[in-house]
SERO-4910 file (N, C-alpha, C, O; in steps of 0.05 Angstrom, whole numbers):
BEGIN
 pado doro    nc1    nc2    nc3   cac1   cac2   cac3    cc1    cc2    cc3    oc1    oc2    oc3
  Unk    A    349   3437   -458    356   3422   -434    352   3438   -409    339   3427   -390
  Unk    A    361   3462   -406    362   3480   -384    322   3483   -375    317   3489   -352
  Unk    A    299   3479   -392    278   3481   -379    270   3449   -374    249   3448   -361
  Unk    A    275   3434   -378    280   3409   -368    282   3409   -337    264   3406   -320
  Unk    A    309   3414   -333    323   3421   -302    302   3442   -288    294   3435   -266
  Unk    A    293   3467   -300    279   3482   -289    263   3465   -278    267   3459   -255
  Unk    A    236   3453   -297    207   3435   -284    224   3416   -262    218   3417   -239
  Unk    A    243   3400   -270    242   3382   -243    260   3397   -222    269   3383   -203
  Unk    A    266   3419   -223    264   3433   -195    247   3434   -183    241   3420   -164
  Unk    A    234   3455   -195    203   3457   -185    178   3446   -183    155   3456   -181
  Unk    A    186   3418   -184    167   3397   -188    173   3385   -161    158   3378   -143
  Unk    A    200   3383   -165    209   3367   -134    193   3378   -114    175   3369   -100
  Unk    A    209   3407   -117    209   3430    -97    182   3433    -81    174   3438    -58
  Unk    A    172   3425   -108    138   3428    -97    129   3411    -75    119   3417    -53
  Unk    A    134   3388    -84    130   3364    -67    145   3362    -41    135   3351    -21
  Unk    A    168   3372    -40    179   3376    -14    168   3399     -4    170   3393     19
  Unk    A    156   3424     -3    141   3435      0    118   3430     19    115   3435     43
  Unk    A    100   3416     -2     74   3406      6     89   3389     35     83   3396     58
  Unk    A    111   3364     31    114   3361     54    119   3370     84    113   3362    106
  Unk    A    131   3388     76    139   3407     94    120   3427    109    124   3441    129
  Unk    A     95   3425     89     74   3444    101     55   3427    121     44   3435    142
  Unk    A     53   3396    104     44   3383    125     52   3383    151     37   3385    170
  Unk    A     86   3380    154     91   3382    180     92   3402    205     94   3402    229
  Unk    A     89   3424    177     93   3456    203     55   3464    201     43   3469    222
  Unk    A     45   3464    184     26   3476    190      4   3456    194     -8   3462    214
  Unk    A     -6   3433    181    -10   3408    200     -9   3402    221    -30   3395    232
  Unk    A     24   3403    238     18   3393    253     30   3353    257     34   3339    277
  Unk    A     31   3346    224     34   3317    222     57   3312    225     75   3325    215
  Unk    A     61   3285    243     89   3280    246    113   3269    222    102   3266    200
  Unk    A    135   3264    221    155   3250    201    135   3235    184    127   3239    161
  Unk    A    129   3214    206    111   3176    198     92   3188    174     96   3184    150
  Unk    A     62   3209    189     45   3217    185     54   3224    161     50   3208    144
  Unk    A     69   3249    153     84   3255    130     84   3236     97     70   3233     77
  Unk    A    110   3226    108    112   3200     97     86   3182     84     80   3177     60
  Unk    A     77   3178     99     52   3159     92     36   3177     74     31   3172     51
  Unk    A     28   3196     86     16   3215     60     26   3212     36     13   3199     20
  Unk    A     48   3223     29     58   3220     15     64   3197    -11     64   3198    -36
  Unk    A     69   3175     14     66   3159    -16     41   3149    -22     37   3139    -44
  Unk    A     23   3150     -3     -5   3155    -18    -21   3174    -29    -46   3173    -29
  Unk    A    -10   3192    -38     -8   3210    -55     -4   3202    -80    -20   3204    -98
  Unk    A     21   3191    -83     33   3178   -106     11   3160   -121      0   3158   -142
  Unk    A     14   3146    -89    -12   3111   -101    -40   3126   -122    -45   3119   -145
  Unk    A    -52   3145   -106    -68   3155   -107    -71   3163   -149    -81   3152   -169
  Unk    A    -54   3189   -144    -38   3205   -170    -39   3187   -190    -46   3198   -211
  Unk    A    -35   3159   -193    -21   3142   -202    -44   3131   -214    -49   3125   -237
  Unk    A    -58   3129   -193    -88   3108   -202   -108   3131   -217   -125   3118   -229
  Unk    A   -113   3156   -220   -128   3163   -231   -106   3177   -259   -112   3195   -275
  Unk    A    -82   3163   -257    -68   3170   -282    -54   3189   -291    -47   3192   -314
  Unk    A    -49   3210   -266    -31   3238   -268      0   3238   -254     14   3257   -253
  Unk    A      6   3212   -245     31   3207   -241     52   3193   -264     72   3182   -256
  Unk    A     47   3194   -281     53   3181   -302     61   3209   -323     84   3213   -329
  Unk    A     39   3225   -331     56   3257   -332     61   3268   -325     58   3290   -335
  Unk    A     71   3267   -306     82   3289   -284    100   3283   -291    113   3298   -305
  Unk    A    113   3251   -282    141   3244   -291    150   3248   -320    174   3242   -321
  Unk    A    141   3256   -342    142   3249   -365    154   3278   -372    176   3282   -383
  Unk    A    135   3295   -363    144   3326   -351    170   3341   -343    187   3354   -355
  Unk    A    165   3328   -309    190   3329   -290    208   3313   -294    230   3323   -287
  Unk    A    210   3294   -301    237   3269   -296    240   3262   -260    223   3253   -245
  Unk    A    260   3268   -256    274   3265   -239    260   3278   -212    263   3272   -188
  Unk    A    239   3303   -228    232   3320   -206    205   3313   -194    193   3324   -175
  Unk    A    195   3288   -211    173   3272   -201    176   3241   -189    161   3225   -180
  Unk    A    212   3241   -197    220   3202   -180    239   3205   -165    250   3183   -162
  Unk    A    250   3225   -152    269   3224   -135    243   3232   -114    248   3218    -95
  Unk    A    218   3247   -106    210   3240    -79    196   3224    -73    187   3211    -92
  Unk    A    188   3218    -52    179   3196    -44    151   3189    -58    146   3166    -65
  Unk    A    136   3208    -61    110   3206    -72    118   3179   -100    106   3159   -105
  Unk    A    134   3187   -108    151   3155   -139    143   3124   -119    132   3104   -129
  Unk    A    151   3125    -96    144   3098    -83    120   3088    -86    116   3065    -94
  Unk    A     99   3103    -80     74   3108    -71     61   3096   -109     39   3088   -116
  Unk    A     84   3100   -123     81   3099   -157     89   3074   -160     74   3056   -167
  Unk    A    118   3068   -153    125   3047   -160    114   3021   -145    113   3001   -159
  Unk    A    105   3019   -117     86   3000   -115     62   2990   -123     57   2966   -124
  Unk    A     46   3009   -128     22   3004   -141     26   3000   -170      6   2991   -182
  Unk    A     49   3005   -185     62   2992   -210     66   2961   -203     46   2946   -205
  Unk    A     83   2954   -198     87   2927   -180     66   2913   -178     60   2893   -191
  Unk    A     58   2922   -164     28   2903   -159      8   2899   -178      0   2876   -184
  Unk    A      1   2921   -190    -13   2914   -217      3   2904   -236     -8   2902   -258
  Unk    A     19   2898   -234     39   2885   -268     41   2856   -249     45   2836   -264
  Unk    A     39   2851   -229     48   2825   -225     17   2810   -220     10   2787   -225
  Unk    A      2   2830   -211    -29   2821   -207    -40   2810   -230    -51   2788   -231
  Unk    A    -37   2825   -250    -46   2809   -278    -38   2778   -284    -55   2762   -291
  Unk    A     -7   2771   -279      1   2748   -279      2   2729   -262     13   2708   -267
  Unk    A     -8   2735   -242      0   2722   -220    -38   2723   -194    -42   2705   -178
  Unk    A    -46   2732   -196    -69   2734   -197    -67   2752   -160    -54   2772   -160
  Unk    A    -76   2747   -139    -74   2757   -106    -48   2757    -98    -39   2777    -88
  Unk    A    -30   2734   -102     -6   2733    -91     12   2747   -108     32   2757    -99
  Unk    A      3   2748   -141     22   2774   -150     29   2804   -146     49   2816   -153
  Unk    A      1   2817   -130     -1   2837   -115     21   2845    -95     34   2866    -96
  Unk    A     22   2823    -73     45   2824    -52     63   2824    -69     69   2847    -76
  Unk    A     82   2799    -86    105   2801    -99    114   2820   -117    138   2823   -121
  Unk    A     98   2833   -127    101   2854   -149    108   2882   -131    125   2897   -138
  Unk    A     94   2888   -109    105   2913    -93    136   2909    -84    149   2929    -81
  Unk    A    149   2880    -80    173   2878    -67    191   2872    -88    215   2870    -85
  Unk    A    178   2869   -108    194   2854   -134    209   2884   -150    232   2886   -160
  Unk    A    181   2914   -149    193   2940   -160    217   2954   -135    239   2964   -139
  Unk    A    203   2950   -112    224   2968    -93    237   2956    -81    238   2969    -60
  Unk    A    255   2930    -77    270   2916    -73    294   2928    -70    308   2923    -50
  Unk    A    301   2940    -82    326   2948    -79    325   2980    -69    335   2992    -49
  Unk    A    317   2984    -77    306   3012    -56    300   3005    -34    298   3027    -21
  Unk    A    296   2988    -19    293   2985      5    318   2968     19    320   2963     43
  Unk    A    338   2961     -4    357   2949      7    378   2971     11    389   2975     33
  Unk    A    383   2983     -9    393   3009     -4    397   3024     20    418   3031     32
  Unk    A    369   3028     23    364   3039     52    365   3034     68    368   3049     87
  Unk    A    363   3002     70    376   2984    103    412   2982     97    427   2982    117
  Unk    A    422   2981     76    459   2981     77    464   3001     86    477   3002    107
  Unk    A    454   3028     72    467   3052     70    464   3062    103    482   3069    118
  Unk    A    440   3061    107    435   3064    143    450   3048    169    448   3055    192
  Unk    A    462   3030    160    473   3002    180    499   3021    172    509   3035    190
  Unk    A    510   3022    148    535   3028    143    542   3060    160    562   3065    173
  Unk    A    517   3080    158    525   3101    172    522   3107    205    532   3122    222
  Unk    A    503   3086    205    510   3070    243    530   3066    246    542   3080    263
  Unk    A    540   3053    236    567   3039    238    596   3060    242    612   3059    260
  Unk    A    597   3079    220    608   3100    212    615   3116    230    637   3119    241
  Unk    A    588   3133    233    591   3156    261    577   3152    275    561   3133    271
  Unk    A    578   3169    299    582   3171    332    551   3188    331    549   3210    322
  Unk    A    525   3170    344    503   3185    355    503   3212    358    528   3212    362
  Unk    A    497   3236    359    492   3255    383    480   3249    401    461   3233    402
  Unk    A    491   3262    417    474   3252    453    479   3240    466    465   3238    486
***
């Protein structure tokens, strides 16, 4: 169990990393970041190395963002098959749906909560 935990440390770690290097030594902003990132994932995904990584890491390959970049392009191709162009759109909102709802409660709720700086 304990090298389990090890890889998705350092799996994460990695990837926050890499982000982080984008932004200091890059140069790339948050957005810029971000967007990399989960096309990274998209990317990873489509030539089929995001799928072991996770299998690997666990947790240390779907808790960062690059998993979005996974789980959309999952989405879309599982709904694309059935659904033919328009399953594309629904299948990206159909996997991260709640991940994105999440993130609009949890954000309104900590607006709400505390006091700006500045």
């Amino acid at each position: 169990m304990l090298p389990f935990f090890f890889w998705a440390f350092v799996v994460g770690g990695s990837i926050c990393v890499i982000g982080q290097l984008l932004m200091d030594v890059g140069k790339l902003t948050p957005a810029h970041t971000l967007s990399t990132l989960v096309v990274a994932g998209a990317v990873l995904d489509t030539i089929g190395l995001y799928e072991p990584l996770i299998d690997f890491a666990g947790a240390g390959a779907t808790v960062p963002i690059t998993s979005f970049g996974n789980a959309l392009l999952h989405g879309a191709m599982e709904e694309s098959e059935k659904h033919g162009i328009i399953g594309v759109l629904t299948g990206m909102f159909k996997v991260t749906s709640s991940g994105i709802s999440a993130a609009i409660i949890f954000g309104f709720i900590g607006a709400v909560l505390f006091k700006p700086k500045g």
